[in-house]
C-alpha positions as CSV (number, residue, x, y, z in Angstrom):
1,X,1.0,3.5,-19.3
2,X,0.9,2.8,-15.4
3,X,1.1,-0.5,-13.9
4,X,2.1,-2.0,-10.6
5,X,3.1,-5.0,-8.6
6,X,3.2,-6.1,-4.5
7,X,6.5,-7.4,-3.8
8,X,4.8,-8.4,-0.7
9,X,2.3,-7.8,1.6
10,X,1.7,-8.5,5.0
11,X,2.7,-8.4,8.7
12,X,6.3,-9.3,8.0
13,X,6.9,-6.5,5.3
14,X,4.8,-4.4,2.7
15,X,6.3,-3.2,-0.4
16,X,4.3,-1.4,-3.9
17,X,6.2,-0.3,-7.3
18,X,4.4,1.9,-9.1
19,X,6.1,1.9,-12.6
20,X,4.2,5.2,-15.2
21,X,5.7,4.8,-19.2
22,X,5.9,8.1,-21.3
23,X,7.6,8.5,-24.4
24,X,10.0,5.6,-24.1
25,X,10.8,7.1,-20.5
26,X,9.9,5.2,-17.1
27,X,8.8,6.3,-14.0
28,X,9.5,4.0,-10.5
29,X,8.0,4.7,-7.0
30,X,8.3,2.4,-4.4
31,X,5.5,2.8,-2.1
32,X,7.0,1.7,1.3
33,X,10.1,-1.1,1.7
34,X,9.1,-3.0,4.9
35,X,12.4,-5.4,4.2
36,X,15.8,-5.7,4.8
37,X,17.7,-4.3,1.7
38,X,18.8,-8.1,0.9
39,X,15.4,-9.5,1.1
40,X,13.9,-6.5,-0.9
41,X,17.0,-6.8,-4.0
42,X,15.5,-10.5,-3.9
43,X,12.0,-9.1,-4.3
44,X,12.9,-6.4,-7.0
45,X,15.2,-9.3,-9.2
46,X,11.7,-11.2,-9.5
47,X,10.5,-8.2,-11.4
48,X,13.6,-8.1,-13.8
49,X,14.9,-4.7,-11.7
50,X,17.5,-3.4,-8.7
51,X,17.4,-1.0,-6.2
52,X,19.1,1.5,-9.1
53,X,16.1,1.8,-10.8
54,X,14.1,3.2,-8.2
55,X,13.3,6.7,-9.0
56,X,11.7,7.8,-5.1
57,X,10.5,5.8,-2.5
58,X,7.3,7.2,-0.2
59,X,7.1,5.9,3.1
60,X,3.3,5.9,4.2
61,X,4.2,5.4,8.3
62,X,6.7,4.6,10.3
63,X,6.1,0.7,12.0
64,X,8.8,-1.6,11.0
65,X,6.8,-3.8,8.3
66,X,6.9,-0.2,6.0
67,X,10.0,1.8,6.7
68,X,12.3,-1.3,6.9
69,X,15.8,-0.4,5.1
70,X,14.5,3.2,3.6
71,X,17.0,5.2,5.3
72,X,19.9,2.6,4.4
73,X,18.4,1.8,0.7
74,X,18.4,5.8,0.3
75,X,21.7,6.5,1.5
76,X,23.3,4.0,-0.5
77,X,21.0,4.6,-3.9
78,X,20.7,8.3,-3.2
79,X,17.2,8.0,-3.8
80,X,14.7,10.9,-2.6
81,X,12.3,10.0,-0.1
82,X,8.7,11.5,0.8
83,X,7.1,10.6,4.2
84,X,4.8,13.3,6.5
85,X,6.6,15.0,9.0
86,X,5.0,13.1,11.7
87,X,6.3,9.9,10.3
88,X,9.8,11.6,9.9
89,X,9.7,12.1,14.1
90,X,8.5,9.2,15.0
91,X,11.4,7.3,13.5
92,X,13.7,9.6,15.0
93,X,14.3,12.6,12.8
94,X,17.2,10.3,11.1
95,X,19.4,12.6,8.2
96,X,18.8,11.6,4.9
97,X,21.9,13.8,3.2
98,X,19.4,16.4,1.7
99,X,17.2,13.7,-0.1
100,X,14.5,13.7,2.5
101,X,11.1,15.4,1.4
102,X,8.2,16.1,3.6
103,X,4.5,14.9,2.1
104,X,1.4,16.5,3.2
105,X,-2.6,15.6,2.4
106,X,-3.6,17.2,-0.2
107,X,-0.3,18.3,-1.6
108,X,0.4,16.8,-5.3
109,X,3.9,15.6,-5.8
110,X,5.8,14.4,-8.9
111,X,8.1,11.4,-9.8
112,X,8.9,11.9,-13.4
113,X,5.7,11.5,-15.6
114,X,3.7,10.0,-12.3
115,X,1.7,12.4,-10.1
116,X,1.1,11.4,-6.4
117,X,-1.4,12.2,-4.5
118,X,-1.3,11.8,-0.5
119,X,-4.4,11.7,1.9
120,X,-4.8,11.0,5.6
121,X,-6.1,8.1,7.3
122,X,-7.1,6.8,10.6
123,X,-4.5,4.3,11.6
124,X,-2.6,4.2,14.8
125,X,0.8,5.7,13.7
126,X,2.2,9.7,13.7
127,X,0.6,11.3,10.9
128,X,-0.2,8.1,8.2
129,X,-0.5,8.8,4.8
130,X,-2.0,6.7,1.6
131,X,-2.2,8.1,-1.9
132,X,-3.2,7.6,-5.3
133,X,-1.2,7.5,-8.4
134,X,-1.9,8.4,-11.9
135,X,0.1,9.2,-15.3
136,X,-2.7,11.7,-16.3
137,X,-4.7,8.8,-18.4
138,X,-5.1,6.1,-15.5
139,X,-5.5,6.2,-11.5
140,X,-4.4,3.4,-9.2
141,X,-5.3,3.6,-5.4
142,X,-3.2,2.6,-2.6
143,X,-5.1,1.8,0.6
144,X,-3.6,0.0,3.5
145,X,-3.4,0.1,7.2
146,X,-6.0,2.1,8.4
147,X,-9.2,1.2,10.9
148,X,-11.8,2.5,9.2
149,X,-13.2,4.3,5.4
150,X,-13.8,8.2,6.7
151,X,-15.8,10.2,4.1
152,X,-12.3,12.2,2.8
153,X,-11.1,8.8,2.6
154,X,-13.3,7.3,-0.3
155,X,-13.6,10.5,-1.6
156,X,-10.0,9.9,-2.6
157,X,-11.0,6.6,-4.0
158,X,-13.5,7.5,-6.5
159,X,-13.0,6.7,-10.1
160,X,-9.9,4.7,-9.9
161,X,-8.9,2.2,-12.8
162,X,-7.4,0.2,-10.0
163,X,-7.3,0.1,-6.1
164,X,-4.8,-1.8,-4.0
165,X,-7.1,-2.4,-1.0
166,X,-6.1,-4.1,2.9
167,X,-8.2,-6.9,4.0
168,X,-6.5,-7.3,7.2
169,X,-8.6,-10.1,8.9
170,X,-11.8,-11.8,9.5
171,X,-13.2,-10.5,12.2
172,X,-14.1,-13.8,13.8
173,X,-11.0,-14.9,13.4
174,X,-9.6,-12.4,15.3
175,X,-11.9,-12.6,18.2
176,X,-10.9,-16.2,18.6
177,X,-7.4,-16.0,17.9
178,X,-4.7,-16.4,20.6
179,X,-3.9,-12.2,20.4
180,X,-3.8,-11.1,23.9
181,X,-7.1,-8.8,24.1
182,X,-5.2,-5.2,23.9
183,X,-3.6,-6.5,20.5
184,X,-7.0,-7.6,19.8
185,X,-8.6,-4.4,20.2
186,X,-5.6,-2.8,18.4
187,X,-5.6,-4.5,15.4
188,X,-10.3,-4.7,14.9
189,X,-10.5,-1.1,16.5
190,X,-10.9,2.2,14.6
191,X,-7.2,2.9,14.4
192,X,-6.6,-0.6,13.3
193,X,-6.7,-2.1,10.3
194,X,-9.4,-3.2,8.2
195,X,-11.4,-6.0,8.7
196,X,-12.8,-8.1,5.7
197,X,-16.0,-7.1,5.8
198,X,-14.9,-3.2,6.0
199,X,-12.7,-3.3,3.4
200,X,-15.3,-5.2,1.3
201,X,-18.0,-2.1,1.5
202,X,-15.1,-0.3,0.6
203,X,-14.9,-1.7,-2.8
204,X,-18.3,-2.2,-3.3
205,X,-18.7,1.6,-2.5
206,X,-16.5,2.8,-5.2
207,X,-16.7,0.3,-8.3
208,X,-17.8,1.6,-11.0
209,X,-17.5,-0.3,-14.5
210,X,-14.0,1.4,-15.1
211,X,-12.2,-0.1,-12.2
212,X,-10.0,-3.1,-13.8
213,X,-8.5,-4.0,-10.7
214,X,-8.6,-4.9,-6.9
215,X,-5.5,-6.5,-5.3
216,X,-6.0,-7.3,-1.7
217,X,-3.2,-6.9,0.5
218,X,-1.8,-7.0,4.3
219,X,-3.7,-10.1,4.5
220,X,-3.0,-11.3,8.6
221,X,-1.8,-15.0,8.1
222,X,-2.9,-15.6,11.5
223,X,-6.3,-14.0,11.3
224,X,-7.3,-14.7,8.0
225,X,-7.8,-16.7,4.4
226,X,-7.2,-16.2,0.7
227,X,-10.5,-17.9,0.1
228,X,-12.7,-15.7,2.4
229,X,-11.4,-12.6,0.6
230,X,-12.0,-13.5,-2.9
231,X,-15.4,-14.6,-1.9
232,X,-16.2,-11.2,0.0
233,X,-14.4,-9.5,-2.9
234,X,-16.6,-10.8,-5.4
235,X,-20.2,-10.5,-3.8
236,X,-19.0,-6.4,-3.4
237,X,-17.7,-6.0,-7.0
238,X,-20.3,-8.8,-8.6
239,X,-17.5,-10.7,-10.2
240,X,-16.1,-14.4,-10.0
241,X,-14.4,-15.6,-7.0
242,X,-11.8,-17.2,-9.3
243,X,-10.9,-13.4,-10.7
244,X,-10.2,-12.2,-7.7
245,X,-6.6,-11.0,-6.4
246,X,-4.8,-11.4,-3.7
247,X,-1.3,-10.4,-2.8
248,X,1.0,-12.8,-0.6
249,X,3.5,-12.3,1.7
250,X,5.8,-14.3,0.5
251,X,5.7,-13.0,-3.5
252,X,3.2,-10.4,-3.5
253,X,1.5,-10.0,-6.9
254,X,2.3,-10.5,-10.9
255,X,2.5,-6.9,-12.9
256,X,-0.9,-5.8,-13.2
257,X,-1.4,-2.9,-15.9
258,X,-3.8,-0.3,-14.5
């Protein structure tokens, strides 16, 4: 069984377990941990666990709202750690004692019963990497922080059961925000992130009538709204407004099985 849960998204920290259940044995990744380690022990006691039961922790790029306390919450756990090489520079080269691992696109890796599955991504970091998960039975997509969907992209995507998807901001909102114009540029161009509109063709590109879920996430609370995403997520995936997911900053998202 594979599920997973947000402990958070946004511009003030991102956080993904990824939890796989085999033969009475469980599986924990934490796809990136954009917090202090207080504030992310907070976020792991609302889902009944610790830092302890962390199995690896895969750090998709280096700005601060992913890496956060990765090298301190692996140090002190002694908990393995994948990033790409690139995102291993460009926070320094920093010594994790042996338990640092180097990820690469295309590369399969394995957490227990969980197989991950890295691919690039056009997003203004070092060397960014997303991924997909699966226990052998079920996919789940991660997709955040990038500009645009290339074509290796979505072909990662296809025929997932789920799909964690960015839907960064409304690209109106943006335009008429108070972001000085180069943050402006930054944030709507093609190394960006996604816009709503963007992120919607995404998901109407690659639902099919297997996928059960699509959580958005990194929602800008400055550039956009809850209601504007569910209503762009439904029109793609021809569902009710009212099913539709969102993850917050503040608590991120309920379990959702996969």
């Amino acid at each position: 069984m594979l599920r997973f849960r947000s402990l958070g998204s946004g511009s003030t920290g991102n956080a993904t377990l990824v939890e796989a259940t085999s033969g009475g044995r469980i599986s924990r990744l934490l796809i990136d941990c954009g917090f202090t380690l207080r504030h992310l022990e907070v976020r792991l006691a609302r889902a009944g666990l610790s830092p302890a039961d962390i199995d690896a922790v895969f750090i998709t790029h280096e700005h601060a709202d992913h890496i956060g306390c990765a090298h301190t919450l692996s140090r002190r756990e002694r908990i393995s750690v994948w990033m790409s090489e690139g995102t291993w520079l460009a926070t320094g080269g920093r010594d994790f004692e042996g338990r640092l691992h180097l990820a690469h696109d295309g590369v399969d890796i394995v957490v227990g019963d969980m197989l991950v599955q890295p691919f690039t991504v056009p997003h203004d970091a070092r060397e960014p990497l997303q991924m997909r998960c699966t226990d052998g039975a079920r996919s789940l997509g991660v997709l955040t922080d990038l500009g645009h969907a290339t074509p290796h992209v979505l072909g990662r995507l296809m025929h997932l059961d789920a799909l964690l998807l960015e839907f960064n901001h409304d690209s109106d909102m943006l335009a008429s925000s108070r972001y000085p114009p180069f943050l402006k540029q930054r944030v709507g161009g093609n190394y960006g992130h996604l816009s709503n509109t963007a992120a919607a063709e995404i998901a109407r590109t690659v639902t099919h009538a297997g996928l059960r879920h699509v959580l958005a996430a990194h929602l800008s609370e400055q550039n956009n709204r809850p209601e504007i995403v569910r209503r762009l997520m439904a029109e793609a995936l021809g569902a009710r407004e009212d099913e539709m997911l969102t993850a917050t900053a503040a608590d991120g998202s309920p379990w959702l099985d996969v």
